[in-house]
C-alpha positions in Angstrom: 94.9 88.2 129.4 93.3 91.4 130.7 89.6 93.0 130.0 91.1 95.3 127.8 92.8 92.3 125.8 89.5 91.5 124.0 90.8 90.1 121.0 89.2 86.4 120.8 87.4 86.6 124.3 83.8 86.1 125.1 81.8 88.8 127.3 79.1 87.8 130.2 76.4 86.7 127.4 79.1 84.3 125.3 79.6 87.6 122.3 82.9 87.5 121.3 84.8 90.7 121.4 87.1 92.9 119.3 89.5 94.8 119.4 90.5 97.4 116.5 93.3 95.4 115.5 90.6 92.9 114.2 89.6 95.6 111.8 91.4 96.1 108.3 93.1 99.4 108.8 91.5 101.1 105.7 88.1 101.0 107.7 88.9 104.3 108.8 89.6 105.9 105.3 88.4 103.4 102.9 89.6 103.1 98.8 86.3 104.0 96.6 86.8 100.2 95.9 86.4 99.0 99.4 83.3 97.2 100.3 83.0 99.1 103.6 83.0 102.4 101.1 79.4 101.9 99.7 77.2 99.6 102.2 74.0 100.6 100.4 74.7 97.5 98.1 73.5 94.3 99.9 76.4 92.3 98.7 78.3 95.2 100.4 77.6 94.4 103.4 77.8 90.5 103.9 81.4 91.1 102.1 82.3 94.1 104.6 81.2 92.5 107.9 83.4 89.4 106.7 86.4 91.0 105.1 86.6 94.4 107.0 86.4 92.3 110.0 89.8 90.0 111.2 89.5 88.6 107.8 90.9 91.4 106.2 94.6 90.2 105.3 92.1 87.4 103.2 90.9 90.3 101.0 91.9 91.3 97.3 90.7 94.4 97.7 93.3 94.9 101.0 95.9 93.0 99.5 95.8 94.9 95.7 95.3 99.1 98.1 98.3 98.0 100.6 100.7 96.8 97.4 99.7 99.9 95.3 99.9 101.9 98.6 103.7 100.6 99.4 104.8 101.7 95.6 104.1 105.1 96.4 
């Protein structure tokens, strides 16, 4: 793999990398209902950094957007 093939890899100091495609895709424009859409709320926030992360196809919330997303 390449440097610019960060997905999974581990810089100098042992951090693991990422690359956008670790991120859901609504990141960028999130639903109201999205946990990345109001980080004020401590819960929020442990539930964005896990599910906005590359755990995002594990989310309700991503799963219940994309299907009402694909009926339109």
């Amino acid at each position: 793999m390449g440097h610019d093939e960060t997905t999974d890899q581990k810089d100098g100091k042992g951090q693991r990398n990422f690359s956008l495609e670790d991120l859901c895709p609504f990141t960028e424009d999130p639903h109201e209902a999205c946990y990345c859409y109001d980080m004020t709320k401590r819960q929020n926030i442990s539930l964005a950094m896990y599910y906005c992360g590359k755990n995002f196809k594990e989310c309700k919330l991503y799963k219940k957007i994309l299907k009402e997303r694909n009926r339109i």
